[in-house]
Every structure is written in C-alpha cells, then in structure tokens.
C-alpha positions as a printed Julia matrix, in Angstrom:
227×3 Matrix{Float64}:
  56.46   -5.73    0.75
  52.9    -6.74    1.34
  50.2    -4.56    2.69
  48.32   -5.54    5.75
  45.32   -6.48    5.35
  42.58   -5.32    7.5
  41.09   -7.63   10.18
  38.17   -9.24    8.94
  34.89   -8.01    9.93
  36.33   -4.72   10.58
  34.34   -2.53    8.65
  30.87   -4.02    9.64
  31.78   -3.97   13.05
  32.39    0.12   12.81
  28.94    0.28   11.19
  27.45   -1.92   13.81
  29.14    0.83   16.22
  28.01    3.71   14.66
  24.62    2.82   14.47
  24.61    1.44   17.76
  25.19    5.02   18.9
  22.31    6.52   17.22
  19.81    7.25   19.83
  17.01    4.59   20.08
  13.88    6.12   18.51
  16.23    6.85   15.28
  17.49    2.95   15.53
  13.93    1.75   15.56
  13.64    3.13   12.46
  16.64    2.2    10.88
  16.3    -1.37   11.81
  12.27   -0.97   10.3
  13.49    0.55    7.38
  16.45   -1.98    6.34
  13.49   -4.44    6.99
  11.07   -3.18    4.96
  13.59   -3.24    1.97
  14.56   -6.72    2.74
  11.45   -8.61    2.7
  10.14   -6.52   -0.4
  13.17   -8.42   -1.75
  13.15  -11.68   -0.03
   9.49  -12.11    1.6
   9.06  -12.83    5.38
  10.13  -16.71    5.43
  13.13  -15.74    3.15
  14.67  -12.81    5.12
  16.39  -13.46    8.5
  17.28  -11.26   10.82
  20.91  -11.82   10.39
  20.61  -10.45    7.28
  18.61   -7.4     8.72
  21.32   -6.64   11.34
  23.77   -6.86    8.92
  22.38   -4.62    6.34
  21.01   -2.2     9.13
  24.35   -2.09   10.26
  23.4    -3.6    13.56
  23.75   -6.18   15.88
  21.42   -8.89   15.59
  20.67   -8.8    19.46
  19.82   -5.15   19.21
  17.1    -5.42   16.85
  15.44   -8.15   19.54
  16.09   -5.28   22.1
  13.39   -3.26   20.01
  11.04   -6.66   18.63
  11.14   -9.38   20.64
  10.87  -11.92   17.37
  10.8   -11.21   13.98
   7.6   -11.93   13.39
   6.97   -8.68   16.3
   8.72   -6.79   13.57
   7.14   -7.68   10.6
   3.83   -7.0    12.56
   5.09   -3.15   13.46
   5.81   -2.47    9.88
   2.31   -2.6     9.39
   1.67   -0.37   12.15
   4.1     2.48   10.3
   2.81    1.71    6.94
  -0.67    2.23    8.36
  -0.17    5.67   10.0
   2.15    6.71    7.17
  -1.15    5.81    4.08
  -3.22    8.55    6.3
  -6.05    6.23    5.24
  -8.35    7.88    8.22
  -7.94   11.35    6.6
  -8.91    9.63    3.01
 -11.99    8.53    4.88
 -13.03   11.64    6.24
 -12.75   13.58    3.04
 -14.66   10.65    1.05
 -16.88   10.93    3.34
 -17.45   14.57    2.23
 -17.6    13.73   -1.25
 -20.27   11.12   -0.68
 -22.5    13.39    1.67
 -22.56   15.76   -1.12
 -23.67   13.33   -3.93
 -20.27   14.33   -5.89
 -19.41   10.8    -7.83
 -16.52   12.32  -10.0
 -14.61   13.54   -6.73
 -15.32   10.55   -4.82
 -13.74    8.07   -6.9
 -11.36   10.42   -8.07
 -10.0    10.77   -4.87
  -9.6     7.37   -4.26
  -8.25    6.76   -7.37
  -5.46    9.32   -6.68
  -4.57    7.92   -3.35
  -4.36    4.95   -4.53
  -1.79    5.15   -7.63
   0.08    7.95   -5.01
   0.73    6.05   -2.53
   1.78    3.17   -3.97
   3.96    5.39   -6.17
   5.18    6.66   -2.78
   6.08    3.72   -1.16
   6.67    1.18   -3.83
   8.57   -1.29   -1.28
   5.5    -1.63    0.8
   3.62   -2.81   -2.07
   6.0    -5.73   -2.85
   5.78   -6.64    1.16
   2.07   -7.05    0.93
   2.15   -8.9    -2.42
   4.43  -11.29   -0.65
   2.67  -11.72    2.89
  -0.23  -12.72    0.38
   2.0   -15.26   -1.66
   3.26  -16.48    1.92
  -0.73  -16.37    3.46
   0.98  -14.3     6.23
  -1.38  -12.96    8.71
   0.24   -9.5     7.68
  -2.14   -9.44    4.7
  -5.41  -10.42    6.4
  -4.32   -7.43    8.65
  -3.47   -4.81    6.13
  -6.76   -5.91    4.12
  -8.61   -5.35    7.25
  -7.58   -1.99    8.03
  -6.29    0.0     4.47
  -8.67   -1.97    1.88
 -11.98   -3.23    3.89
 -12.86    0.22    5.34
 -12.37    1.92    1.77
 -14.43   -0.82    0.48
 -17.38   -0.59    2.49
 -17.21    3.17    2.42
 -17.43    2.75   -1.5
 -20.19    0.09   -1.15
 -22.55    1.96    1.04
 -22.51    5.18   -1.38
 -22.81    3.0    -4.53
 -26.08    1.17   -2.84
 -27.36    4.95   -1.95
 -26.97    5.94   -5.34
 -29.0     2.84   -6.67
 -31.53    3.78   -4.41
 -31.73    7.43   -5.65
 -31.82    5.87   -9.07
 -28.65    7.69   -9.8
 -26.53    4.35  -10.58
 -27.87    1.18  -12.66
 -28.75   -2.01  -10.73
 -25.89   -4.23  -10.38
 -23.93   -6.04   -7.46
 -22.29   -3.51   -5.88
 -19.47   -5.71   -4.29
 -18.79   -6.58   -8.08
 -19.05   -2.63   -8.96
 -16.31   -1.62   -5.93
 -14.18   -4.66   -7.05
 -13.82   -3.55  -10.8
 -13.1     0.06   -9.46
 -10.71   -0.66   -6.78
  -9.12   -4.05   -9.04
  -8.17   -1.91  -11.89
  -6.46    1.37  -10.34
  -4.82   -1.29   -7.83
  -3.5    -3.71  -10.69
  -2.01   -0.53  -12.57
  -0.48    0.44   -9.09
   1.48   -3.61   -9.25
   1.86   -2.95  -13.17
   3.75    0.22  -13.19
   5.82   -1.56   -9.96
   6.16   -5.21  -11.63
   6.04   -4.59  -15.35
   8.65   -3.14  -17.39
   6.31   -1.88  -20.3
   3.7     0.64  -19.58
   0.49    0.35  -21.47
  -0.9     3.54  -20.27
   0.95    6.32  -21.67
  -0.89    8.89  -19.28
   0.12   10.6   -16.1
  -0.66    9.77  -12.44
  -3.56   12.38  -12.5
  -4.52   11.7   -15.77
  -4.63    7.84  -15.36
  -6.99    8.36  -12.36
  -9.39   10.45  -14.01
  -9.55    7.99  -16.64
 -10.51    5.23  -14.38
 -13.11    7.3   -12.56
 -15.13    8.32  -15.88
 -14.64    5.26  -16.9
 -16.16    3.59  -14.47
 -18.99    6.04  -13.63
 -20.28    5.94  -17.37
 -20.52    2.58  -16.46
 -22.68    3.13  -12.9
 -24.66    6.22  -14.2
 -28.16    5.23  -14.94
 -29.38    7.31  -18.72
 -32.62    8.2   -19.15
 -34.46    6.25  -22.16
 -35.88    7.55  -25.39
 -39.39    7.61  -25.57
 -40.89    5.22  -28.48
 -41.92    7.34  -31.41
 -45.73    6.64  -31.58
C-alpha cells in the first residue's frame, strides 16, 4: 500500500502563511534579513527576489508590499546597517580622544570598532565587497556615510598633530589609508581566508595596529652631534 504523498508546495506554502501572519514591522525585518544573507551569498545582480520570498518564507508580492523594487530593498539594507554600526556615537567619542591630544585611544578606538563590527556582522561585509565588485551605487553610499566621515575625522587630527610637530611630515591621506587599509584588510582576512596569520586576539590585534602605526607618525627628537 503506498503512502500519499503530500501535495507539492505544501510545506512552503504553510511557511509563506505563517510568516504572512507575523505582524508587519517583524516581516520587514524578516524579509531584510533573508536578504541580507542572500546577496552576501549571491551579490545584488545574482539574487532575485524569488529566491528571497522563498527563503524568507514569503510571498514574493509581499516583499513589494514593503520595497517597491528590489533595488528599494537593497538600498534600505544600508539604511539598517548604518544605524545598527552606531558610527555617529564612534564619532563623538573620537572626537573626545582627538580634543584631548590622546593618539593611542584615538586609533585604538577605531581600530576596535572596526575589527568588532565586522566580527559582528560578517554578512554585511561580504554585501559591500560585492556592491563594489558589481560598482553598485550601494558602495559609493556606504563609503560616503561609514568610511568618508571616519576618514576625514582621522585626517584633520593627523594634519593638527603635524602642525604641533607631534607627527612626522608625510601625506596624511596616505597616513589614514595605511591605518584604516590594514585593520580593514584583516577584518576581509579573518572573513575570506581560512588561515590566520595573526595569532592574536581582537583587542590585542588592534593595539598592535595602533602602536604600530603611531611609532610610525610620532616625530623623535634627534641626537645632538658630539662636538
């Protein structure tokens, strides 16, 4: 005697209905979750929103309910991401470090932020790698809000310091680059690579990086010439 098989479909269709019942601020969510995953995976031109119902558990003509194309969603992902890196309190306490003249906790905090938050939210990471690949406009916006602010906030208080004569004369776009560049490219190696050169913890790693660099900035005082 055979069994009867369930009606095809079946099962997603009781997901689609569950989640179609949770209320809509918790579906908006859902739906931006599921799509974050998905196009750390696949990109933006290789993800459809098909595949984001489906996974999501969803119609596809409820997600257009809450983004009216997907390219609406893949814009309000960087919205979330934004609000959830806090990069406006960062600001306001580098901004205390700088007014005080404290290098070590300046770049330390950034350093820290950095390496945490991509720690945090590893997925978000591979999205932005990939809207760079794909020259979305998704990276041009997430470099203008999370990476140019921190960079001229970095630039301005390396200049200062050259002023005071506290930090040797060099380009200080070049100086914020090598700073930023290396605790970012450990962020993408850690994600990326399946060896880890640095055999150091997260708060370890970013104090290395800060002396490192600031031996680099700090301007030494001569010898005199023995007469």
């Amino acid at each position: 005697m055979s069994r009867r098989l369930p009606k095809r479909g079946s099962a997603a269709g009781s997901a689609a209905r569950n989640s179609e019942a949770a209320p809509g601020g918790e579906l908006r969510q859902q739906i931006l979750k599921t799509a974050i995953r998905l196009f750390a995976q696949k990109g933006f031109r290789g993800t459809t929103t098909r595949e984001i119902a489906l996974a999501a558990g969803v119609n596809e003509v409820t997600i257009f309910r809450h983004f009216a194309s997907k390219q609406e969603l893949y814009s309000a992902i960087l919205e979330v991401k934004s609000r959830e890196a806090g990069l406006t309190d960062w600001l306001v306490d580098l901004e205390r470090f700088a007014e005080s003249r404290d290098d070590e906790g300046l770049f330390l905090l950034a350093a820290s932020n950095i390496l945490a938050h991509y720690k945090r939210d590893a997925d978000f990471l591979s999205l932005k790698l990939y809207s760079s690949l794909e020259g979305h406009e998704l990276a041009q916006k997430y470099r203008e809000r999370q990476i140019c602010p921190l960079f001229r906030l970095l630039r301005i208080y390396i200049v200062s310091r050259q002023r005071e004569g506290a930090f040797n004369p060099c380009n200080p776009d070049i100086a914020v680059q090598a700073f930023l560049g290396s605790v970012y490219n450990h962020a993408v190696c850690l994600h990326f690579s399946e060896v880890d050169f640095i055999k150091l913890n997260e708060e370890e790693t970013a104090r290395e990086f800060t002396e490192l660099f600031l031996r680099s900035m700090r301007r030494t005082v001569g010898r005199k010439r023995s007469a």
